[in-house]
N, C-alpha and C positions, 0 to 999 in steps of 0.2 A: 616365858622364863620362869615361871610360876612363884614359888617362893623368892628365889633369887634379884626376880626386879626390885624389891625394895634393900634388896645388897650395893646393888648397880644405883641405885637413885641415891642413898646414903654416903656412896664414895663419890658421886659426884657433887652431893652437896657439901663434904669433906673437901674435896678439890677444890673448887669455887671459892669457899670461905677461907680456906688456906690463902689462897691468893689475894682475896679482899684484906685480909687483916696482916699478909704481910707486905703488903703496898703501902698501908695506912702506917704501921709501927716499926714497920724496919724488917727488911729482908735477914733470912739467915745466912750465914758465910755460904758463898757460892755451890759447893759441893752437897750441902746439907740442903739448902734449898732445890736442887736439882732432882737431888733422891727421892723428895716429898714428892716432887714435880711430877716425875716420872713412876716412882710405886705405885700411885694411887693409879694413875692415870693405866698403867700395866695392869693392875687388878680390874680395873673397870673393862678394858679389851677381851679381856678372857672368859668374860662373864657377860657381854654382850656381843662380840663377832666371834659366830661359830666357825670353827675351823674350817668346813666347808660349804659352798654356795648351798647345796642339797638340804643344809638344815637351818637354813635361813628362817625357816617358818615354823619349825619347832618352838614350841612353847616352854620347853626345861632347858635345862644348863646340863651338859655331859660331866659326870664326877672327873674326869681329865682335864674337863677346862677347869672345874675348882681348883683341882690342884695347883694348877699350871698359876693360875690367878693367885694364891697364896705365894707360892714359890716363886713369880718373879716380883712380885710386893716386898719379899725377904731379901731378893738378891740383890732388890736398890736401897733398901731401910739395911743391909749390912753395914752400906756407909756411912750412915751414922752409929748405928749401934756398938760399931767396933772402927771408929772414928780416928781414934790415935792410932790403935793396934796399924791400921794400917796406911798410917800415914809413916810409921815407922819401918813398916815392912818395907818400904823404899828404899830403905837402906841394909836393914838385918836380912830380906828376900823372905818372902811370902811364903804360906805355908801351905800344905796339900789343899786346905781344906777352901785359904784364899783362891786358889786357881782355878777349885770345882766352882765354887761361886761366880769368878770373873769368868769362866764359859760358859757357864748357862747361861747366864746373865745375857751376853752377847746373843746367845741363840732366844732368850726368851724376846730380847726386844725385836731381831729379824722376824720373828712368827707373830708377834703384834703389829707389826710393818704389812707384812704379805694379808692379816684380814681386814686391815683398815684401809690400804692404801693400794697395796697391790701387787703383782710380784715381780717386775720389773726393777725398782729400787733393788729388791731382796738380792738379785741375780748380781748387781752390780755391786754392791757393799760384800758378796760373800767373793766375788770378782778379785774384789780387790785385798781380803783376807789372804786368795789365796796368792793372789800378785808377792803380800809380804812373807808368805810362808816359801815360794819355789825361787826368789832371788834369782843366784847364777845359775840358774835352770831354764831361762829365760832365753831363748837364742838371740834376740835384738840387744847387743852391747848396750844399745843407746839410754833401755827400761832396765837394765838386769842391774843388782844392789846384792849386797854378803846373805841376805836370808834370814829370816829369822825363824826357831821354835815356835810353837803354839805354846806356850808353856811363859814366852815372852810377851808373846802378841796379846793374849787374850788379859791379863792383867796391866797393861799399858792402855788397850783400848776401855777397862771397866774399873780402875780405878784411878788414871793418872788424869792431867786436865784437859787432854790433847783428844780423847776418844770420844765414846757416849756421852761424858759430862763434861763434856767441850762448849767452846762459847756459842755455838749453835743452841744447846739445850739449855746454855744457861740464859740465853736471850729470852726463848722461850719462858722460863719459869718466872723472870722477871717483867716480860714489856708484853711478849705478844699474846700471853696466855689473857690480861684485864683487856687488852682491845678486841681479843674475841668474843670476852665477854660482853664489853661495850657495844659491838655490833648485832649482840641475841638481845639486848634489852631493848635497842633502838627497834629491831623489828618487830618484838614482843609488844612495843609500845603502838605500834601502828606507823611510823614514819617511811616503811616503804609501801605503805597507800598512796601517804603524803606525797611523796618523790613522784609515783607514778600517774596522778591525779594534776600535781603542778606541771610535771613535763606535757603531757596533753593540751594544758590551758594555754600553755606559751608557745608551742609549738605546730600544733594542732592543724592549724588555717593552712598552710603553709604548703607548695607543693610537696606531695608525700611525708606529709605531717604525722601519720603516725606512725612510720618508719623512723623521723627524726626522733619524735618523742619516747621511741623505747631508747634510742642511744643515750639521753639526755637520763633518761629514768633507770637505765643499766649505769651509766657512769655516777649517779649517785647512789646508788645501791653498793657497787661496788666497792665506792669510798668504807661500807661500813661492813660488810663481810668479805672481802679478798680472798674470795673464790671462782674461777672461771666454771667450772661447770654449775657450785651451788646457786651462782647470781643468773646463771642461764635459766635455771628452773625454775625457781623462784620468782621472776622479774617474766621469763617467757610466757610461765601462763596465760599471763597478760597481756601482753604487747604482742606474742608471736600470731593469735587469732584477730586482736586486730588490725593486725597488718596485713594478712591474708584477706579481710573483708571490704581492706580497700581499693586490694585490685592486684599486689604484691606478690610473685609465686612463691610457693612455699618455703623453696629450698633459698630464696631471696631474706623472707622473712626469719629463718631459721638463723643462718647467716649472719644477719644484721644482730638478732640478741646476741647471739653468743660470740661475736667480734668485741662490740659494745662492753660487755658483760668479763674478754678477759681483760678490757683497759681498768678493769677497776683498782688490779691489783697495780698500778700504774699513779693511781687519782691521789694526791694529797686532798684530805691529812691525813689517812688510817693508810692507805697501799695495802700492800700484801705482808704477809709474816718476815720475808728476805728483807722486807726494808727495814725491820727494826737490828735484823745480825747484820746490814750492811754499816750501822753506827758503828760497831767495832770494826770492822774490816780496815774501812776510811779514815777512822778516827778523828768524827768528825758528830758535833752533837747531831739529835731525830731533825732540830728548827732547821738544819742547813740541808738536811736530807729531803727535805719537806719542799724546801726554797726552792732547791735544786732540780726537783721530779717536775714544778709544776708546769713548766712553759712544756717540757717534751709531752707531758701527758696531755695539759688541750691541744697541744699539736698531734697527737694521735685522732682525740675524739675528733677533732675538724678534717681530720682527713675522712673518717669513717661518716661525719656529718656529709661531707662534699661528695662520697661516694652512693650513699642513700637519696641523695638530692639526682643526680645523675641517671644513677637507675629509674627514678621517678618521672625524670623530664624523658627517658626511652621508653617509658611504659605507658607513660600519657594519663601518670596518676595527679590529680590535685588533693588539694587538703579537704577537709571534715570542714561543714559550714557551721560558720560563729554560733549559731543559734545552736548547736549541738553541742557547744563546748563549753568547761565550766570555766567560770569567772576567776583570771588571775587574782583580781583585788580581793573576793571574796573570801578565796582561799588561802591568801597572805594574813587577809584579816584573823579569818575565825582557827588557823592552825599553823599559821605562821610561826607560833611560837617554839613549833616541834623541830624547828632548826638551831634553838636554842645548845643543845648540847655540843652540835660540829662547832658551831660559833667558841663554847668554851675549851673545843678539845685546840683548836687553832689558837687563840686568845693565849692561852697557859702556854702554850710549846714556844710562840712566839715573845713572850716576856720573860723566858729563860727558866718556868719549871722543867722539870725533868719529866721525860713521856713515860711513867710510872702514874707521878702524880699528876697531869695532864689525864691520861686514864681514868683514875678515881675521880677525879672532879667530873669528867664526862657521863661517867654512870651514875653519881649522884646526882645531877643534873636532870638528866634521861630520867631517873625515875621520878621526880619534881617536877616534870615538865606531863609526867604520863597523870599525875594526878588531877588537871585541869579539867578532864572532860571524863564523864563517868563511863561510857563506853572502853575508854584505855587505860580506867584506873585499878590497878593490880589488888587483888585481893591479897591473902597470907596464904593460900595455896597457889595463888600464880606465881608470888615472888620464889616459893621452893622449887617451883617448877622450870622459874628462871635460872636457880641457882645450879638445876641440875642439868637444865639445857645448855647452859655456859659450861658445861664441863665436859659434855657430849660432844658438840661440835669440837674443841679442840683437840680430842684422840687423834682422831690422821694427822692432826697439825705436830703434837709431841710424840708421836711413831716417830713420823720422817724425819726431824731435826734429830733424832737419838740416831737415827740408821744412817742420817747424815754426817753426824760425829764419828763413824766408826769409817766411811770414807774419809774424810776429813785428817784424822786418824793413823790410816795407814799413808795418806800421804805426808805427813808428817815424820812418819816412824822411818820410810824408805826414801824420801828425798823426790817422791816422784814428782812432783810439784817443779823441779830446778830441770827433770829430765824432759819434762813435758812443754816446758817453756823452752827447750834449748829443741826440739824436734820441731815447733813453731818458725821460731826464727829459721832453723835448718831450710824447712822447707818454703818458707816466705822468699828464703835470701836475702834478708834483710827488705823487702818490701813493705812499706804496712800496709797499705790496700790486701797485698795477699794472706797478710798477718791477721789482718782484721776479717778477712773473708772465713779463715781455715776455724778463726775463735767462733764466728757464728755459728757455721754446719755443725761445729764441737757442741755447741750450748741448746741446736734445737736436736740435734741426734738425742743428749741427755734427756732434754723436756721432754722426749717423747716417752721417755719411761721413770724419771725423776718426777715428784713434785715440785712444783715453783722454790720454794724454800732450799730443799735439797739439792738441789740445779744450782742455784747460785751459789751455795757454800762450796760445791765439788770448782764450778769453774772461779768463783773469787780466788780459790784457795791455788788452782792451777794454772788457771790460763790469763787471768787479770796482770797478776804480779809481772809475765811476759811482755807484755804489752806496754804497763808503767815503766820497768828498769830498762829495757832495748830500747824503747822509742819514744822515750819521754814525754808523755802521753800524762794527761792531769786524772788522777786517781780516779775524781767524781765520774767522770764522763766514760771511763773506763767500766767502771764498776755499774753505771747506768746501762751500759753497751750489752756488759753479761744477763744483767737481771733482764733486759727488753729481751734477749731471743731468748732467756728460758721460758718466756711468757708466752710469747704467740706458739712454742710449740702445742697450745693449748687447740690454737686453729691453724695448723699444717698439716695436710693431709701426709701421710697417709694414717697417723695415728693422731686424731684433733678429737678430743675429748668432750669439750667446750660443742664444739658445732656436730657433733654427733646428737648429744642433749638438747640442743636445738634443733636437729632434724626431726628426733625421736618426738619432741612438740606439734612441730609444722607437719609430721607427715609429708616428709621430704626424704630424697636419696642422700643420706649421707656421705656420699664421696662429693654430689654436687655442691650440699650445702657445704662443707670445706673448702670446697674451690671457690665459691664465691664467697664466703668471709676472709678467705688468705685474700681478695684481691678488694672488697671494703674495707680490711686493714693495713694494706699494703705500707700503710704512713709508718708501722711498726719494724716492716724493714728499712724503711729509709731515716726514720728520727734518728736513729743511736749512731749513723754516720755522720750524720751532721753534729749530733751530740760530739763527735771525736774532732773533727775541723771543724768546729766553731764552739769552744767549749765558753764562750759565753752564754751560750743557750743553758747552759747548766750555772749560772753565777759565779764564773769561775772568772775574775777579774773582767767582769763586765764595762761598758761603757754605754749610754743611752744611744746615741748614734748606733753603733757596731750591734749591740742589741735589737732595736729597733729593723736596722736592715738583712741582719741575720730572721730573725721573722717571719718579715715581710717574703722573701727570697725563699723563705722553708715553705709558706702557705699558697705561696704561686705555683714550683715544684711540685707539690701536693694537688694543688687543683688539677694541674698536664696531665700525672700519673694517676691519679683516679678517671679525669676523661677519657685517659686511653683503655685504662682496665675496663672500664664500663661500656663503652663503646657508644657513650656521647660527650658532647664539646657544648656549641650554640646548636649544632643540628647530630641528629646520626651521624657518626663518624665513621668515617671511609677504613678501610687498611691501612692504606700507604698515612693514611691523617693520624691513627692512631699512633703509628711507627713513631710519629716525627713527636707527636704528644709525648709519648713515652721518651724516646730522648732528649727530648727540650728541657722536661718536670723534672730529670736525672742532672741536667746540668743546670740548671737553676739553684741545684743545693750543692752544686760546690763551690767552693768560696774563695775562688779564682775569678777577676771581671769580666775575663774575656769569652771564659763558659758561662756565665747568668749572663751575657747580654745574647752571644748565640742562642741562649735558651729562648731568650726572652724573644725576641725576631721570632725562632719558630714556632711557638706560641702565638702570639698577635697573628703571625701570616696562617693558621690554620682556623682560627678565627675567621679571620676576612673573609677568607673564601668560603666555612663553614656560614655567611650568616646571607652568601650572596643564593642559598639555596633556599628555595619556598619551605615552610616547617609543613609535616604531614599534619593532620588531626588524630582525633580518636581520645578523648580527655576520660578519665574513668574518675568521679567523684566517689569521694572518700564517705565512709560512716563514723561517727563516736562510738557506736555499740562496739561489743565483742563477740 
């Protein structure tokens, strides 16, 4: 980048610092606070992702990207610079000069979208521009709306609050931009050593112990970056060779991180970036959002725990011998303490700070905690370097919610949201099993070329509202139902992102390693239905009993349909045993008595006959090494 990178590190330690001191002293009015948000963040894209893969390894900045980097830094700092001007233009109508600005605008943020994120998004946001531009053009009565100008659209989507600087991007500038930060200091600090060092100690022994322990060491990781492919890489280093050296086939081992690895956007207390825009959605504070995620999310990871367990007892893996593994107590003792900061981010959320300042108190923390042991304690160039690496990782994060806004946006502007939910119903017939079927395929078609973040805002915004007002259906468990399938679009083949990057590790076929993470997470399609018939699994007018047995009833389910995908039980499991697994674990989580006890019968009776057969040998012990 030559001279440039210290352009690029200076606007990120601008970013960063921006957001530290206006968390601490008070946010600016929402619109003013967006523009910062996103100009800097728009300058720093232009000046770090070169417009094509080919010049990825160039060392300069093309004079087009400076410009481009200036001019859309202008086109979001318009809004405050000329603050009134056009807040009045609302009413008096915008000037030539307003509209050049509100188009580029719109195109400068699609072209920071396509180098950060990818073009998939871009294809669908410009989709959907043109959806508001061709109207009664439209031959399906059902989608067609009066039409609108460019001349309408594009200053609705870049200056009104419905578009780009919609509460998508305004989440962002306020809650998810300091928790992305919070999760660069945590690693910067050394804590996902910690994670990965303690899940070994505790799990280690264990039939295919280091299979479990990456899940254990991907679900706390994830807790604190909410990324499925960055916590694949990250966290697989590690865990995906030594899960391979202990007898694990590759595309098994691949699999397993990057299942693991998307639950994190999932993990209370940090989730993914949607979970902070789904507080306004819900309207409901981050502590109930938090409450709400936590039973469905270890009911994910237990399922993925029970399907790694499965595959181990079919492969005739044991655990790593004690004498190989480190010391729980030691390790609680001598760095125990580096759990201090998730303790305070929980602690604050649940005594009723606001996850702003829940935030700050965790990165203040975090860095109090890094200065314990001299190995982790940050110099004055690592904290700059903190400050600018906090501001790097969040780019893809404030693309997407900007390109999110601009869907977001037109469905707002065209009513598609009311048209979309009435073609639902149309085609369910009023069913919700087929209601809730038609929202899924909608939510992982999306994920396969949306981000997590943008995924949910497109279907909260269209197909959620469906679901609540037709079928009276409780918000929470709703709004949990969209976010869970835009996430595992991460591991659905034929576009899994997530377990590609874990192939790319393991040195595995990546269509295989999808196929077997879709079926170690299999719990991902099955929680968010149970999440909708039993929405006390989400706190929603719980009771101990009915809680308790909802459950019990999801993890038994869970057990069946992981024995079947895997294709062991007590012993190797037959065809016709699988069949009966796989229906029994399906009906065990509906919350009808007469299907969980059906279930339960064919469960026990594939059991019995599964345990009246001799076990084969062939045990493969495990190593600690990597």
């Amino acid at each position: 980048m030559g001279r440039w990178v210290w352009a690029v590190s200076l606007l990120g330690i601008a970013l960063s610092s921006f957001h530290l001191y206006t968390g601490y002293f008070g946010t600016l009015p929402s619109q003013k606070q967006g523009a910062v948000h996103l100009g800097l963040a728009l300058g720093m894209i232009f000046l770090l992702f070169p417009a094509w893969r080919s010049q990825r390894n160039h060392s300069h900045v093309p004079w087009y990207d400076v410009v481009l980097a200036f001019a859309a830094t202008f086109g979001a700092y318009y809004k405050i610079l000329f603050y009134d001007e056009v807040l009045r233009a609302r009413i008096t109508g915008y000037t030539t000069f307003d509209l050049i600005v509100a188009g580029l605008g719109v195109l400068f943020v699609l072209e920071a979208t396509r180098r950060t994120v990818g073009v998939p998004i871009v294809v669908v946001a410009s989709l959907a521009i043109a959806y508001a531009m061709l109207g009664n053009h439209i031959p399906t009565r059902l989608l067609s709306h009066p039409g609108f100008p460019l001349q309408d659209i594009a200053p609705y989507l870049w200056f009104r609050e419905g578009g780009v600087f919609g509460t998508p991007l305004q989440i962002s500038a306020k809650f998810i931009f300091l928790f992305l930060f919070f999760g660069v200091v945590l690693i910067q600090t050394g804590v996902g050593s910690f994670f990965n060092d303690l899940a070994v100690a505790a799990t280690g022994r264990f039939t295919g112990g280091t299979a479990k322990a990456a899940v254990i060491a991907s679900a706390l990781q994830g807790m604190i970056s909410g990324s499925s492919v960055g916590n694949t890489v990250a966290s697989g280093s590690f865990t995906i060779p030594m899960m391979k050296k202990a007898g694990f086939r590759p595309e098994v081992a691949g699999a397993t991180e990057a299942s693991a690895s998307t639950g994190g956007q999932i993990m209370p207390p940090l989730m993914g970036a949607a979970a902070f825009i789904m507080v306004e959605y819900v309207g409901v504070s981050y502590r109930e959002i938090m409450y709400a995620a936590l039973i469905p999310a270890l009911m994910y990871f237990c399922g993925i725990f029970i399907g790694v367990h499965f595959e181990a007892k079919r492969s005739r893996i044991l655990g790593i011998p004690r004498d190989q593994l480190p010391s729980k107590r030691k390790l609680l003792l001598s760095r125990g303490y580096m759990l201090l900061p998730l303790v305070v981010i929980v602690a604050t959320v649940s005594v009723g700070f606001t996850a702003q300042r829940a935030a700050l108190l965790g990165i203040a923390t975090a860095l109090l905690v890094s200065l314990v042991r001299k190995e982790t304690r940050p110099s004055l160039p690592d904290l700059v370097r903190i400050l600018d690496r906090g501001a790097r990782v969040a780019l893809p994060v404030i693309a997407a919610v900007a390109t999110a806004g601009i869907i977001a946006g037109v469905v707002g502007m065209t009513g598609l949201g009311a048209k979309f939910a009435a073609g639902i119903i149309s085609l369910a017939d009023g069913t919700l099993i087929l209601a809730l079927i038609f929202t899924m395929l909608a939510c992982i078609v999306l994920g396969m070329g949306l981000p997590t973040t943008a995924n949910y805002v497109v279907t909260a915004t269209i197909a959620a509202p469906a679901l609540i007002n037709e079928f009276g259906l409780a918000p929470m468990s709703v709004h949990l139902f969209v976010f869970y399938f835009g996430i595992v679009a991460d591991i659905t083949p034929p576009v899994c992102l997530a377990a590609y990057a874990g192939a790319g590790i393991a040195g595995a076929n990546p269509m295989k390693t999808g196929m077997t993470a879709l079926k170690l997470a299999i719990g991902a399609f099955i929680i968010p239905y149970a999440l909708i018939y039993n929405p006390a699994l989400v706190m929603v007018d719980p009771t101990p009993l009915g809680l308790t047995i909802a459950v019990l009833l999801l993890v038994i389910g869970l057990i069946s349909v992981s024995a079947a995908l895997m294709g062991y039980f007590v012993r190797d499991a037959r065809p016709w045993e699988r069949l009966v697994l796989l229906a029994s674990g399906i009906a065990m989580i509906a919350p009808e008595l007469f299907t969980s006890a059906l279930g339960f019968v064919g469960i026990v009776l594939v059991a019995w006959i599964q345990s009246r057969r001799p076990q084969e040998s062939g045990l493969k012990q495990a190593s600690s090494g990597a």
